[in-house]
N, C-alpha and C positions, 0 to 999 in steps of 0.2 A: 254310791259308786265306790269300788274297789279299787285304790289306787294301790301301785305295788311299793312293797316299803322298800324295798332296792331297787336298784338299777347297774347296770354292769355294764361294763362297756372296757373291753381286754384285759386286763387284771384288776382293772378297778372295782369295786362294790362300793354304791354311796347308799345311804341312807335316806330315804321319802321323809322328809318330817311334814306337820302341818304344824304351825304353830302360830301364833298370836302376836298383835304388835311387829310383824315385819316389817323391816323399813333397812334403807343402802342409803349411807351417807346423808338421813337423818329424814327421808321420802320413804312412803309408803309406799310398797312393792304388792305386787301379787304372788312374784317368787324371787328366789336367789339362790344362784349354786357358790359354792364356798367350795373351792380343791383344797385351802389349808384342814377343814374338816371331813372332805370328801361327802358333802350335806347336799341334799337338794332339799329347799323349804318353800313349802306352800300357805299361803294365808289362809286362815281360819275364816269360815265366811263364803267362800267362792260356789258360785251354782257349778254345776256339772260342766259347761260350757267352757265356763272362763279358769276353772281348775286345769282341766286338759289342756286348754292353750297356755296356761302358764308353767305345767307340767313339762310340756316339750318345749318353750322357749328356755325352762331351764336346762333342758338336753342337748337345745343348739349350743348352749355355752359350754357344757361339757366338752362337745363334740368341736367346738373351736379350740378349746385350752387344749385338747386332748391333740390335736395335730397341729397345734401349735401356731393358727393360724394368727392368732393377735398377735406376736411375737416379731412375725417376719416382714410385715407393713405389703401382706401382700392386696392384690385388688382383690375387688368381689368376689368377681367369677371366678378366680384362682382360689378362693378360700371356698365357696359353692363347693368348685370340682373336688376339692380334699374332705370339707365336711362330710361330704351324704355318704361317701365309704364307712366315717364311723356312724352317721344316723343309722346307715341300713347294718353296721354289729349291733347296735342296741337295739333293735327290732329284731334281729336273730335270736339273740343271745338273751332277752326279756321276754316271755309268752307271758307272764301276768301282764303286763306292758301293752302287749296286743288285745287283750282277754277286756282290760279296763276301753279301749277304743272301739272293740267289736260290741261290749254290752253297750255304749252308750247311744242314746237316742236323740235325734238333735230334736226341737221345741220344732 
């Protein structure tokens, strides 16, 4: 599977890493976005399945930091309504992105 090695989302460009040994606060992850490195990392290891859904779990988090919703203690649906305006730039603005969802084939 082609995963795209950036991602963009309004002047950002992060980097796709896959790497080894990922872990947050000392747990094993599947994935982790870092803004101090502008990084999204994926664990080494993961089927097709479970790379995409930790792939864009790590994009929801972009896409909260990025409108700032952890910030403002707002509810859900208030954070909902703000995210999917940046989900749907990073599906604009990413066609590898799209390319890696449209090849995949679910089991």
């Amino acid at each position: 599977m082609n995963i795209p090695h950036t991602i963009s989302l309004g002047c950002f460009i992060l980097r796709v890493e896959i790497v080894e040994n990922l872990a947050d606060g000392g747990e094993v992850c599947d994935g982790l976005f870092d803004p101090d490195t502008m990084t999204i990392k994926l664990r080494v290891g993961l089927n097709e399945t479970q790379l995409l859904c930790a792939l864009w779990h790590e994009i929801k988090h972009l896409c909260t930091w990025f409108v700032g919703a952890d910030e403002n203690g707002l509810e859900e649906e208030q954070i909902v309504g703000r995210v999917e305006k940046a989900e749907v730039s990073v599906l604009i603005q990413n066609p590898a992105l799209r390319e890696a969802f449209d090849s995949f084939k679910q089991a």
